[in-house]
Backbone bond lengths (Angstrom), bond angles and torsions (degrees), N, CA, C in turn:
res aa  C-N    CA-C-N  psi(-1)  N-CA   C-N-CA  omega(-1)  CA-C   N-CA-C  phi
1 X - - - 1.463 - - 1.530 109.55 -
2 X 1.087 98.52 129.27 1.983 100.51 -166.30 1.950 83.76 -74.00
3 X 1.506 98.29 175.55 1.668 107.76 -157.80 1.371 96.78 -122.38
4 X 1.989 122.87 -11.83 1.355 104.02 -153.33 2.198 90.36 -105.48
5 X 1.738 97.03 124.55 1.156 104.18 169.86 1.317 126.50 -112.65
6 X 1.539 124.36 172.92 1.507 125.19 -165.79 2.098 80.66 -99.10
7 X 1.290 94.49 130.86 1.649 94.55 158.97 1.481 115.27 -132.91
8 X 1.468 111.00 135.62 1.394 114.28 -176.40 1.325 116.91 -162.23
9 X 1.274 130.93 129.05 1.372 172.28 -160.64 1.417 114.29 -124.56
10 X 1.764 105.40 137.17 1.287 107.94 155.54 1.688 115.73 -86.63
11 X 1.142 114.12 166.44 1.404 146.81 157.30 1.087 151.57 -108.40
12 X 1.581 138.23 42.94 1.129 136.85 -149.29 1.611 100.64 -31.93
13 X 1.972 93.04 142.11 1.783 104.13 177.69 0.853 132.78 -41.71
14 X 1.789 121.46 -30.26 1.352 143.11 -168.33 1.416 114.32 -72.01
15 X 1.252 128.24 -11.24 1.326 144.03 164.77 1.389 114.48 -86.15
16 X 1.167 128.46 133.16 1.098 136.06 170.96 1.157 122.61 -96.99
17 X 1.552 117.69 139.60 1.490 122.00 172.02 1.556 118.95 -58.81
18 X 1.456 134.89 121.48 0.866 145.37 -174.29 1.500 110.72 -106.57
19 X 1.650 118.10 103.64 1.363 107.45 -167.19 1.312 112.77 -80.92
20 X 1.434 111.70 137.93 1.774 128.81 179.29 1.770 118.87 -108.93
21 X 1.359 99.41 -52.00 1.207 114.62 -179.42 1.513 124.52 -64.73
22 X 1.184 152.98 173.32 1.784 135.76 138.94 1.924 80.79 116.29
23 X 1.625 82.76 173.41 1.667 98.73 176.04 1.119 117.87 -78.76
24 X 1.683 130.61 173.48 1.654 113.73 166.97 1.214 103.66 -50.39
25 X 1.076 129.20 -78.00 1.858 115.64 -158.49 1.079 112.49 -18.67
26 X 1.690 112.52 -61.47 1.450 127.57 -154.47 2.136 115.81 -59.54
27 X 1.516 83.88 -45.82 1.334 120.16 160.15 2.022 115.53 -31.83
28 X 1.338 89.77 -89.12 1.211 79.58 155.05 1.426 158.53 -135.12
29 X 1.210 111.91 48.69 1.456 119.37 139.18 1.400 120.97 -62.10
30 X 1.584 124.44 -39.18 1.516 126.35 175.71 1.736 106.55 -72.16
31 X 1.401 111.71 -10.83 1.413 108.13 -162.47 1.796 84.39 -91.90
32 X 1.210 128.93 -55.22 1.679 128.06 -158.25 1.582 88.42 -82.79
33 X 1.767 146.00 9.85 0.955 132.09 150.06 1.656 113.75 -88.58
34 X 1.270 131.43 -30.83 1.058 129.81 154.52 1.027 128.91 -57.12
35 X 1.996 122.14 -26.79 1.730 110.99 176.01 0.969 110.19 -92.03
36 X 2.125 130.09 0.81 1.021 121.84 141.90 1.330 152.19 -40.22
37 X 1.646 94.79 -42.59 1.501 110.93 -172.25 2.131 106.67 -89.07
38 X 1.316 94.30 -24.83 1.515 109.09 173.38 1.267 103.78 -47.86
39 X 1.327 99.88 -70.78 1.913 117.35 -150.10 1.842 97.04 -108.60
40 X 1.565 125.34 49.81 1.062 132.53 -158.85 1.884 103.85 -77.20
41 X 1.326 110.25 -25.08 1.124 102.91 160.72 1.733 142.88 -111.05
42 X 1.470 95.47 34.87 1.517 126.27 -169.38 1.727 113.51 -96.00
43 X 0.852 126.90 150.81 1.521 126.67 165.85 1.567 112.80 -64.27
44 X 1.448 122.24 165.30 1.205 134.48 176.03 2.388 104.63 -63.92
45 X 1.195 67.14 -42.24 1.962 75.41 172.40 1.658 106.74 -41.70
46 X 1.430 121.57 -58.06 1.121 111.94 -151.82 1.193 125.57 -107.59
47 X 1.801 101.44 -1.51 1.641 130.28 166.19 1.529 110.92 -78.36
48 X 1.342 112.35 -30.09 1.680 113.68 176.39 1.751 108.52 -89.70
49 X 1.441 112.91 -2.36 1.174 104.23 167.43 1.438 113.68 -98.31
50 X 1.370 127.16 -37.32 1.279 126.14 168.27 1.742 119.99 -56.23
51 X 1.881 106.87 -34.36 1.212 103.77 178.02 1.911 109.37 -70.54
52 X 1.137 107.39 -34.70 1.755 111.23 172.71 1.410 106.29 -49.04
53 X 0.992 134.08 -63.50 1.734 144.84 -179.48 1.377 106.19 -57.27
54 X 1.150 133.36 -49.00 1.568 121.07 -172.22 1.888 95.95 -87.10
55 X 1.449 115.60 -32.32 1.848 102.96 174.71 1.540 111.36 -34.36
56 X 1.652 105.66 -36.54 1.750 122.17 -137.77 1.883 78.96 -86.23
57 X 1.139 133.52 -31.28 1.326 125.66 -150.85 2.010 98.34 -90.85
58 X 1.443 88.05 -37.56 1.516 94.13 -171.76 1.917 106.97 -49.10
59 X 1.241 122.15 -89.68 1.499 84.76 -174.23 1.056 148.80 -59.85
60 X 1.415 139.96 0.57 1.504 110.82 128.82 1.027 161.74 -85.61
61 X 1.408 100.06 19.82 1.275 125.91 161.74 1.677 120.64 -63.39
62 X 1.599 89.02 -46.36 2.043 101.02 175.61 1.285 87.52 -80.78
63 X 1.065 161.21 -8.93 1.627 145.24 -148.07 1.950 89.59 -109.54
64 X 1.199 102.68 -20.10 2.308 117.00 -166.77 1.594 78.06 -77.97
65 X 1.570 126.40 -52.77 1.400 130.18 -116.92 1.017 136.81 71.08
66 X 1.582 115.35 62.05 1.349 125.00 -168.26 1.668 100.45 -95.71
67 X 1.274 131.52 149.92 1.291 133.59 -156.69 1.419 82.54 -134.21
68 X 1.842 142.12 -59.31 0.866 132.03 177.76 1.589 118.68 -134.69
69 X 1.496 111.19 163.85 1.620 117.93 -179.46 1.260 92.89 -152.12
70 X 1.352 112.46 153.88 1.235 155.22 -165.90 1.681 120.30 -145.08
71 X 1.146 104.32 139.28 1.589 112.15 161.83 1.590 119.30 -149.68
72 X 1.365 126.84 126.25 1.675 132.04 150.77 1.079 104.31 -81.51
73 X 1.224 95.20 140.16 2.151 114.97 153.15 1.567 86.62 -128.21
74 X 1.649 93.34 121.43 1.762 96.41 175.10 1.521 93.74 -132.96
75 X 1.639 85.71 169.45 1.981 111.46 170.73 1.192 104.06 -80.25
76 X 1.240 148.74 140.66 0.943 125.90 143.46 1.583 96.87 -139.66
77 X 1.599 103.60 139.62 1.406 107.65 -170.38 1.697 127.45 44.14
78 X 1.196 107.92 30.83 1.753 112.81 -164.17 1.318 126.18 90.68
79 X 1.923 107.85 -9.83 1.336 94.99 -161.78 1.939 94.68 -125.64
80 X 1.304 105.89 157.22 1.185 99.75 169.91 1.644 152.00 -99.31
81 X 1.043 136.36 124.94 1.476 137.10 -100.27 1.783 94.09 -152.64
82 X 1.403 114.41 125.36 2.088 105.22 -169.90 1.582 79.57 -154.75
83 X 1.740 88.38 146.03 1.366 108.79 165.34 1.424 100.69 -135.52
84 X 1.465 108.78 -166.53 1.545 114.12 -179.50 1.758 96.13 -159.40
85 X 1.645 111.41 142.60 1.233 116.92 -177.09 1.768 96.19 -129.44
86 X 1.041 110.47 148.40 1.649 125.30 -151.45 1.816 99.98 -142.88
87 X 1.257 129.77 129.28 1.288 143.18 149.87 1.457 135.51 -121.67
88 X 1.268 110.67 111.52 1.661 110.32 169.69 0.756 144.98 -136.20
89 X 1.131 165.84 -173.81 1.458 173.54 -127.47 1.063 135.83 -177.43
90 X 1.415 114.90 109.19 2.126 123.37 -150.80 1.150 76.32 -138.64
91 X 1.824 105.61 142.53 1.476 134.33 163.13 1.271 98.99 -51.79
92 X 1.748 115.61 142.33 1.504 130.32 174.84 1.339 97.27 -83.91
93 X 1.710 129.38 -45.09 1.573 116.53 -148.70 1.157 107.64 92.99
94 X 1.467 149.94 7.50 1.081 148.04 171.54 1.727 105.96 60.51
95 X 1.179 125.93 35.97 1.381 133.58 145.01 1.652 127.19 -52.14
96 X 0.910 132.81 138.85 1.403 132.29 174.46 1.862 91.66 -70.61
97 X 1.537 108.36 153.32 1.592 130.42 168.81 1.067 91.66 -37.36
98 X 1.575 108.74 -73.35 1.333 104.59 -135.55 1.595 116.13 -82.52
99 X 1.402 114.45 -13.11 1.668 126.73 177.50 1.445 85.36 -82.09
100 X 1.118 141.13 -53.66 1.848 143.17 178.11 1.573 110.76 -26.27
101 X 1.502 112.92 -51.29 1.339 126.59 -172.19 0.993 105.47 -78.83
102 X 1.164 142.57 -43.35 1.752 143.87 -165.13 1.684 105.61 -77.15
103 X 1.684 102.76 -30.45 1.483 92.30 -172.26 1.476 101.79 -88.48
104 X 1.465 112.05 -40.11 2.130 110.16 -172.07 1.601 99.51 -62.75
105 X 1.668 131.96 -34.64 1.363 122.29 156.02 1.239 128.92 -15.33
106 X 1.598 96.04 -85.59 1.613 118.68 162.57 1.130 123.43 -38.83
107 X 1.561 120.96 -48.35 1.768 124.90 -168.83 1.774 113.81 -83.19
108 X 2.127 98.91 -9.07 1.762 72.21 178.85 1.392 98.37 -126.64
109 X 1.835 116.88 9.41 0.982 111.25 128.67 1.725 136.18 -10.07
110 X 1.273 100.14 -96.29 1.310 142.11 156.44 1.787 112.21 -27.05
111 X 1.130 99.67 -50.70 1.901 98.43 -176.50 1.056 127.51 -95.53
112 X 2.005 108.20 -19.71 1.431 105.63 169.62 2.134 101.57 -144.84
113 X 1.798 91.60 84.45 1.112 127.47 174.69 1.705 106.86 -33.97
114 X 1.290 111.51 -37.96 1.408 114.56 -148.97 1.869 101.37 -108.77
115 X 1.325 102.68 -8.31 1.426 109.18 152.11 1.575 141.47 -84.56
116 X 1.318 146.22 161.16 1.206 148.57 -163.69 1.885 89.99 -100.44
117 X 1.753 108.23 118.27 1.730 79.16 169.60 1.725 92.58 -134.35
118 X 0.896 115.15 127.23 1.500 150.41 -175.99 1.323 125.87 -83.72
119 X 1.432 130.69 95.46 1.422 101.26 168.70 1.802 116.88 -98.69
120 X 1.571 93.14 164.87 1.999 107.19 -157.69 1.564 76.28 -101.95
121 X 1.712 105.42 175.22 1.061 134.61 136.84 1.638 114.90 -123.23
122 X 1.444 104.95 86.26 1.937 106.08 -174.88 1.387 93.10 -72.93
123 X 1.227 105.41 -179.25 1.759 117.97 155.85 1.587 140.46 -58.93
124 X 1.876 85.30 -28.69 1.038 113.22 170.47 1.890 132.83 -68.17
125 X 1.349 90.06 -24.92 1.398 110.22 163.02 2.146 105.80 148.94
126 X 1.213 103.57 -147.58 1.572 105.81 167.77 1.188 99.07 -102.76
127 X 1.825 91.60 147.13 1.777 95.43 170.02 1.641 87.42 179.55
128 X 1.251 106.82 140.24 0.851 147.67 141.28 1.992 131.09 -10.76
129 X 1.433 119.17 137.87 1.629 91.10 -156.70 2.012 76.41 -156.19
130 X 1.166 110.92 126.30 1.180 124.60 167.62 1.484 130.71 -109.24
131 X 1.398 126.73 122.63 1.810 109.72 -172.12 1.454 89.88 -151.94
132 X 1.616 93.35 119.72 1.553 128.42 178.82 1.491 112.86 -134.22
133 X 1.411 96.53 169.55 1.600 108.44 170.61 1.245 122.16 -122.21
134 X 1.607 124.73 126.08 1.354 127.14 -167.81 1.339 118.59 -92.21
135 X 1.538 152.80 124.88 1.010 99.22 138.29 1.565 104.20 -120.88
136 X 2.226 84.70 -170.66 1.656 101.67 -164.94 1.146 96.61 -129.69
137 X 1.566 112.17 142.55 1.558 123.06 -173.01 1.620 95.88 -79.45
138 X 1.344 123.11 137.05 1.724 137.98 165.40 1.430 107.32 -135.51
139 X 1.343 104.21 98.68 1.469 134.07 -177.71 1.714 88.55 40.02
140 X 1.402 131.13 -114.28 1.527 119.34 -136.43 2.133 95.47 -116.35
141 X 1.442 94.70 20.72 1.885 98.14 -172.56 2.023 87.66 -123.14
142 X 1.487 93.85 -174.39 1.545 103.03 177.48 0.934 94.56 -160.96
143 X 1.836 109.99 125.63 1.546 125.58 -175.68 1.449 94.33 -85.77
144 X 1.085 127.53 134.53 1.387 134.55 145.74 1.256 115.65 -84.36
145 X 1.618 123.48 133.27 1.329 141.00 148.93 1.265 137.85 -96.80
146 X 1.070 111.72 142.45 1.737 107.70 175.04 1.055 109.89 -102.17
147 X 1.547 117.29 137.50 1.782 108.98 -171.88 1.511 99.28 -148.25
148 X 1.583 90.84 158.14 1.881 92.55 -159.92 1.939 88.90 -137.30
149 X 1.089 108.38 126.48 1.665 108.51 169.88 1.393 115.34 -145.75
150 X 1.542 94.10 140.38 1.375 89.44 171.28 1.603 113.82 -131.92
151 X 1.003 113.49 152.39 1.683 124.50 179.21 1.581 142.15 -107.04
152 X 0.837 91.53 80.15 1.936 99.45 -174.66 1.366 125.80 -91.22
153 X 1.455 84.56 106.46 2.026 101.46 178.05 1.907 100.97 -62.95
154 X 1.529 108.18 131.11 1.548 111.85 -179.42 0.923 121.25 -98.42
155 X 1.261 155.74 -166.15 1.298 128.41 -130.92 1.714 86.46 -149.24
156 X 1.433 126.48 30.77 1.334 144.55 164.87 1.530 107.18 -99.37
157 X 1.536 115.02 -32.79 0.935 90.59 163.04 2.125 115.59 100.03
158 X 1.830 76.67 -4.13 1.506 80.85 -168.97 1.530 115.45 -140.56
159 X 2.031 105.42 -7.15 1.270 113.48 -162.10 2.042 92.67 -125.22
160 X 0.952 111.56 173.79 1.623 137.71 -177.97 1.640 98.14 -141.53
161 X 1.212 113.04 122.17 1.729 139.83 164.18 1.334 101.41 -89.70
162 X 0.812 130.98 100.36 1.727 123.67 164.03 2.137 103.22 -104.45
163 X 1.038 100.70 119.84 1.647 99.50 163.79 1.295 111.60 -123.46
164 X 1.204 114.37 128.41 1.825 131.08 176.76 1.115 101.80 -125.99
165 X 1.787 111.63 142.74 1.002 140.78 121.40 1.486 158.52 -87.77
166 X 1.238 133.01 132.75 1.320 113.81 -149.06 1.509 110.70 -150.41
167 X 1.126 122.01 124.57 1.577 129.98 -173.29 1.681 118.96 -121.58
168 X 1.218 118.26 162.74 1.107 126.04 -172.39 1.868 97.34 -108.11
169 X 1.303 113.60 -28.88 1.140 108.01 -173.37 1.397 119.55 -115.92
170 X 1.498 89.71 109.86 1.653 92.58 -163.73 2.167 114.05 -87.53
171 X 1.103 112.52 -4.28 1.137 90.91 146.51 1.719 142.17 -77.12
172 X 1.160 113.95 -0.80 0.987 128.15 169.83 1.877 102.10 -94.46
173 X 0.708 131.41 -1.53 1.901 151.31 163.74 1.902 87.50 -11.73
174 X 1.526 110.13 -67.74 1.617 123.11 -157.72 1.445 99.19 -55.20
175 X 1.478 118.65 -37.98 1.428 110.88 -145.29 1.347 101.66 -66.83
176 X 1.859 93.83 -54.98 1.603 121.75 -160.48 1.699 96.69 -66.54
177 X 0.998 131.19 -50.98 1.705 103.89 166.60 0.554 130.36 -90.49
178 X 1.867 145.78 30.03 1.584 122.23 107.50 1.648 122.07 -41.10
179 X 1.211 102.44 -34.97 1.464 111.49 -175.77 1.299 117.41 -63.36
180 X 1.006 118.42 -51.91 1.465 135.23 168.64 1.647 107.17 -62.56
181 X 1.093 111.66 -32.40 1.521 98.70 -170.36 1.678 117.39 -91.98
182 X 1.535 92.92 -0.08 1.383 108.75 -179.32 1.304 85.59 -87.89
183 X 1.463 140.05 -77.70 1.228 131.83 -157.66 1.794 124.35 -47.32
184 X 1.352 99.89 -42.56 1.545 98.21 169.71 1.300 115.24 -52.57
185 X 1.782 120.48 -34.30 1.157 117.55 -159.85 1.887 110.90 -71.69
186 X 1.590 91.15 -8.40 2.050 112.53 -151.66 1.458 76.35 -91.23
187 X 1.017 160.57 -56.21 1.499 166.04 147.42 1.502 99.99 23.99
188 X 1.849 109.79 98.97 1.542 115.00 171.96 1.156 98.13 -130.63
189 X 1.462 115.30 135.79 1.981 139.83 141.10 0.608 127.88 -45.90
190 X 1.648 148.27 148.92 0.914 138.47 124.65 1.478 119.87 -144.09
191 X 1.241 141.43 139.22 1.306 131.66 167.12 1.465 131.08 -61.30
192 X 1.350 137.32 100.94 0.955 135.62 -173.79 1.653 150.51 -24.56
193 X 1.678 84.29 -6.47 1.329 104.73 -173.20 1.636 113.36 -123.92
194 X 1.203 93.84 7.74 1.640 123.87 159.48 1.257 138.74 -76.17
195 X 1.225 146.98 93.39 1.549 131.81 176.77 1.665 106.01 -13.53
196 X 1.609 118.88 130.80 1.059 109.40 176.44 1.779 104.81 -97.57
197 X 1.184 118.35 144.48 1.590 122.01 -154.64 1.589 84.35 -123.77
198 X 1.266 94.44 157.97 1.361 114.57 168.13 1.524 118.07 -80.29
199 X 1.335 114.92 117.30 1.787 112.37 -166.24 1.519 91.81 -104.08
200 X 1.635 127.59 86.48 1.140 161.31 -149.04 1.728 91.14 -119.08
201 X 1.466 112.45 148.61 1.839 118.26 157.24 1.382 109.69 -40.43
202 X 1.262 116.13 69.48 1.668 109.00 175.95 1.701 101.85 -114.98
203 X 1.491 119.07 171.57 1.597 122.92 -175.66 1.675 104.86 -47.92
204 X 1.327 112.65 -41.29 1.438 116.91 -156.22 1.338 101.31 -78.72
205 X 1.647 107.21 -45.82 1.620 91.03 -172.10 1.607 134.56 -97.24
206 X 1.368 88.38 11.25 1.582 109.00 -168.89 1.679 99.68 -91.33
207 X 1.138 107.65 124.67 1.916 120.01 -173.64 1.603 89.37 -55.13
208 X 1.331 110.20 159.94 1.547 116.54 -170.80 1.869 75.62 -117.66
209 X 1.319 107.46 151.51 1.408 130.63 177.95 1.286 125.22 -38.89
210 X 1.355 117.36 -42.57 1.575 127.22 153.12 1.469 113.33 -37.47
211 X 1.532 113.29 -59.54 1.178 107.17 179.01 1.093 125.95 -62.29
212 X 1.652 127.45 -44.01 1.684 133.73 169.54 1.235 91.43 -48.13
213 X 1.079 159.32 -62.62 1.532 149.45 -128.73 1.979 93.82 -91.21
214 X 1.260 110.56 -38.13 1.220 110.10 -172.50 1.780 99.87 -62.84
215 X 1.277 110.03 -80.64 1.241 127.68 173.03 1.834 111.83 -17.18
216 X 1.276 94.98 -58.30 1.677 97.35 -168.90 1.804 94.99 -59.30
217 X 1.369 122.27 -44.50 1.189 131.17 -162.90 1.458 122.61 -43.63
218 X 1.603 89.89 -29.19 1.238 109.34 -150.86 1.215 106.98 -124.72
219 X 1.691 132.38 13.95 1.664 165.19 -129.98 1.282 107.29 -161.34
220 X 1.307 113.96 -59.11 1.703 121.37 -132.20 2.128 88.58 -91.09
């Protein structure tokens, strides 16, 4: 079974492309055009400090196999409100999907006790859905995050999809996983050597109700 697949996801607009891929130059010039459009009504002061901090994240991010990043800075209710959406790609081991899912179940089960770990049935196939809380020491405080991931063994047989989301502001918790749970749901295949089709509201690719109910369950 050849290994190379088409992968694609939506993104609500409100997220921004976070460049990973390309050379430094390329890197960042697209990166200080994005903390433009972010922080569009900010001074140059505080756009070259945000662009310094996200430079620092970018390689290891490509070093994980990150394929894509994202960031919002939103209004919400007057106040301001950011998440970040993350995609990558980790060797499976040549496991079958479906033995893949039963064991990363079990294994993060098992490793992170104090998390909720869930398995989906997306459209995309089974996989797996993790939602914890982080935190990170900043000098003498600790940011807490809320973070939501999920993991889908592909059907090559050779790759791991992991997509996370992750916020600092957890009253906003409801919004961002609808958001997130929409995007996993936008999650289309295809084999590369396939006509690539439009994965449109059709019977096949639209989650059957079981699954929304699962998903939200395990989201909402």
């Amino acid at each position: 079974m050849t290994d190379t697949l088409q992968i694609r996801f939506v993104v609500p607009p409100a997220f921004h492309d976070i460049p990973v891929l390309g050379t430094e130059e390329q890197v960042a010039e697209q990166l200080w055009e994005v903390v433009c459009e972010v922080l569009a009504s900010e001074g140059d002061d505080l756009r070259t400090e945000w662009t310094a901090v996200l430079a620092g994240l970018i390689p290891p991010m490509a070093e994980a196999g990150t394929i894509y990043a994202g960031l919002c800075l939103l209004d919400v209710e007057g106040r301001t409100s950011t998440a970040s959406v993350v995609a990558t790609l980790a060797p499976l081991g040549g496991l079958h999907p479906e033995r893949a899912v039963d064991g990363l179940r079990d294994g993060l089960s098992r490793a992170r006790p104090e998390a909720t770990v869930t398995e989906l049935a997306l459209p995309a196939g089974r996989a797996v859905a993790v939602i914890d809380a982080v935190s990170t020491p900043i000098g003498e405080k600790a940011l807490a995050t809320s973070v939501i991931q999920v993991h889908l063994p592909l059907p090559n047989e050779s790759q791991l999809l992991s997509l996370e989301l992750s916020t600092p502001c957890a009253e906003d918790w409801e919004l961002y996983s609808e958001v997130f749970a929409g995007i996993v749901r936008s999650v289309h295949l295809e084999f590369a050597d396939l006509p690539l089709s439009d994965p449109g509201p059709t019977a096949e690719s639209a989650p059957s109700p079981e699954a929304e109910a699962r998903i939200r369950a395990a989201f909402g």
